[in-house]
PLY file of the C-alpha trace (Angstrom):
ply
format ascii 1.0
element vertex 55
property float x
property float y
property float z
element edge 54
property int vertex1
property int vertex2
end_header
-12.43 -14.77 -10.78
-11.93 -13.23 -7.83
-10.03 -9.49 -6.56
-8.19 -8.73 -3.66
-7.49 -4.95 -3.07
-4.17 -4.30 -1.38
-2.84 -0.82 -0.11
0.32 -0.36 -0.17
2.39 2.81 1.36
5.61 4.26 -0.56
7.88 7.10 1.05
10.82 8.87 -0.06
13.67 6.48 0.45
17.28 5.48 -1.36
18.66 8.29 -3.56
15.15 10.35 -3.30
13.10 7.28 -4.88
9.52 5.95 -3.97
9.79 3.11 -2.18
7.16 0.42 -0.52
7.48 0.02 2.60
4.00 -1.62 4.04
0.87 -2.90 2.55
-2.50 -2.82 3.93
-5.85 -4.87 3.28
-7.63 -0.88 3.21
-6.84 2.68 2.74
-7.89 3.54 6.39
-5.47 1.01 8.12
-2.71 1.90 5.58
-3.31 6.12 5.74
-3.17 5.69 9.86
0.63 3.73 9.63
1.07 6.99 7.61
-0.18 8.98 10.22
1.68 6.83 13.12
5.04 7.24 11.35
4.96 10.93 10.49
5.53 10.36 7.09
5.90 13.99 5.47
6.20 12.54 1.53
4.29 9.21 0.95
1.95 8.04 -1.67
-0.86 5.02 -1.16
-1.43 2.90 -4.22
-4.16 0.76 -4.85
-3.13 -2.64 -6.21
-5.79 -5.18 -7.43
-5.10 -8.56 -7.36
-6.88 -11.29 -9.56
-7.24 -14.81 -8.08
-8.76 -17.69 -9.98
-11.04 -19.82 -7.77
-10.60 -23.18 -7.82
-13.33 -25.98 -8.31
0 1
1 2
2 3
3 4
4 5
5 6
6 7
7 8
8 9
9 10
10 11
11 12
12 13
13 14
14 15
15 16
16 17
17 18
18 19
19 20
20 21
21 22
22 23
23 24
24 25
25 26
26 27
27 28
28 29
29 30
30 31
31 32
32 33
33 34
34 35
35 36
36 37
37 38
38 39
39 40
40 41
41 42
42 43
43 44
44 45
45 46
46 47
47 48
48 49
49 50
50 51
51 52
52 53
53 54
C-alpha cells in the first residue's frame, strides 16, 4: 500500500468556522500560499492518503 501526504490550508471563513480552502503536495508550498495571502488565522493539516497499488 502506498501514502500520499496532502497539506491542506483552513482559514476563518462562514459564521467564524475553519474552512479549506487549498491543498498542497508539502508544508513549505502550502505555509508560503499562507504567507502570499496574509492569512492572520489559518491552520495546515496533514492528511494521509492510502492508495492500493495495483498488479
Amino acid at each position: 500500500m502506498k501514502s500520499t501526504i496532502v497539506h491542506i490550508v483552513s482559514t476563518i471563513g462562514f459564521e467564524n468556522e475553519m474552512e479549506a480552502v487549498a491543498a498542497f503536495s508539502t508544508y513549505e508550498k502550502a505555509y508560503d500560499y499562507v504567507k502570499k495571502n496574509g492569512f492572520s488565522s489559518f491552520h495546515i493539516d496533514e492528511l494521509i492518503i492510502d492508495e492500493e497499488e495495483e498488479d
